[in-house]
C-alpha positions as CSV (number, residue, x, y, z in Angstrom):
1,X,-19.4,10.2,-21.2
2,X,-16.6,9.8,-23.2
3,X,-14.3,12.4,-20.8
4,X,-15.9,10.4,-17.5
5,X,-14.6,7.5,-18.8
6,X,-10.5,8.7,-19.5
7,X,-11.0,10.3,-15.8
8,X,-11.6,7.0,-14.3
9,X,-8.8,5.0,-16.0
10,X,-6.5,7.9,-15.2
11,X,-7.8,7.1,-11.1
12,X,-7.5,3.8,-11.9
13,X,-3.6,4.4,-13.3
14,X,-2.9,6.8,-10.6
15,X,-4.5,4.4,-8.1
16,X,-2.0,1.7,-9.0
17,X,1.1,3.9,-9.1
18,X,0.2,4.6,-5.5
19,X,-0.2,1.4,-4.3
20,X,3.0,0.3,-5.9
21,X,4.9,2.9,-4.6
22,X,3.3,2.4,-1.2
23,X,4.3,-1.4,-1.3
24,X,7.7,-0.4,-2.0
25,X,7.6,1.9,1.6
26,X,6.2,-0.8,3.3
27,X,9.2,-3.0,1.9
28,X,11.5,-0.3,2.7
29,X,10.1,0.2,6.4
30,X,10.5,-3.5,7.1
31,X,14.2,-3.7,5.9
32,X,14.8,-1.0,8.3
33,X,13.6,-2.7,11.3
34,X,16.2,-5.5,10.6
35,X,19.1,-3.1,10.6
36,X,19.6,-0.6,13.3
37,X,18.8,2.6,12.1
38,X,18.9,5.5,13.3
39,X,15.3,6.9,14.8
40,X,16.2,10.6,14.1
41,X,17.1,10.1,10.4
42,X,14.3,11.9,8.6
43,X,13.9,9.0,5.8
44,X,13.2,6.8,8.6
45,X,11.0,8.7,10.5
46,X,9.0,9.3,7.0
47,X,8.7,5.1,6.8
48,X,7.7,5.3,10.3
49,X,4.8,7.9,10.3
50,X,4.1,6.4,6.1
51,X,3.4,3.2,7.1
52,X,2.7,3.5,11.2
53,X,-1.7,3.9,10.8
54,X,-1.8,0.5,8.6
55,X,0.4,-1.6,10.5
56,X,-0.9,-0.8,14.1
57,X,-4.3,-1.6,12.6
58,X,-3.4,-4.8,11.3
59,X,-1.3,-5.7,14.9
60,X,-4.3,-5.0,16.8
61,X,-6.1,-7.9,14.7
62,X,-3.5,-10.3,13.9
63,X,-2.1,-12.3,16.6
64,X,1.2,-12.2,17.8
65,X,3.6,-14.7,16.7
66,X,6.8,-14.9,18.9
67,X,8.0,-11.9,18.0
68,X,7.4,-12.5,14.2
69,X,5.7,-9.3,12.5
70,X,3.6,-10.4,9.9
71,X,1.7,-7.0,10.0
72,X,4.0,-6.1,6.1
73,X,3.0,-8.7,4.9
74,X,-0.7,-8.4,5.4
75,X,-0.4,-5.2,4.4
76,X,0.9,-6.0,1.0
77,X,-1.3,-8.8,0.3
78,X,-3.7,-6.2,0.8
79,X,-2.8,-3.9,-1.3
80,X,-2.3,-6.7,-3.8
81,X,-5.6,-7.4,-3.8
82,X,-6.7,-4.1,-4.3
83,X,-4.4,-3.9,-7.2
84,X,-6.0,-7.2,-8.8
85,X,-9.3,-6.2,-7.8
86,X,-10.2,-2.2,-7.3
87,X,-7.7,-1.3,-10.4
88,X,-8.9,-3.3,-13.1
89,X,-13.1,-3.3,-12.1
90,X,-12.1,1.1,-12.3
91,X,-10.5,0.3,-16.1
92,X,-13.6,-2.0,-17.2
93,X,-16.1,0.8,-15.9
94,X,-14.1,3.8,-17.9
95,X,-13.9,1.1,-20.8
96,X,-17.7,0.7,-20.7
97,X,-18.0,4.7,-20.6
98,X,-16.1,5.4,-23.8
């Protein structure tokens, strides 16, 4: 039990690292569309297929707003909330096992 538990708050760590890193792209992909970069620059086209499958997701749902995309932001209060939630409820269960 003792080795389940340090493999699940490792996951939880590397889980978190993740999702921070992750907001950061989606930060990074929304600074982009303000500027006019180039399509063909491979960083952008990384940001672009990185962060594409979540945000058309959330565009489907959310309504549109004049031509305000909300879509990053959505996406990074969701990943907040998994941060605040999945994270710590992963470190309480491998605390439990140890």
């Amino acid at each position: 039990m003792f080795m389940l538990g340090n493999f699940l708050l490792a996951i939880a760590k590397l889980i978190n690292f993740v999702l921070s890193a992750y907001i950061w792209v989606v930060i990074a992909r929304a600074v982009i569309t303000w500027v006019n970069a180039d399509p063909y620059n491979p960083i952008v086209r990384f940001l672009h297929q990185a962060t594409d499958p979540l945000l058309l997701r959330i565009r489907r749902v959310l309504p549109a707003m004049g031509g305000l995309d909300l879509s990053p932001m959505v996406l990074i209060l969701v990943i907040v909330f998994l941060q605040s939630f999945l994270v710590p409820t992963l470190q309480q269960i491998a605390v439990s096992l140890q």
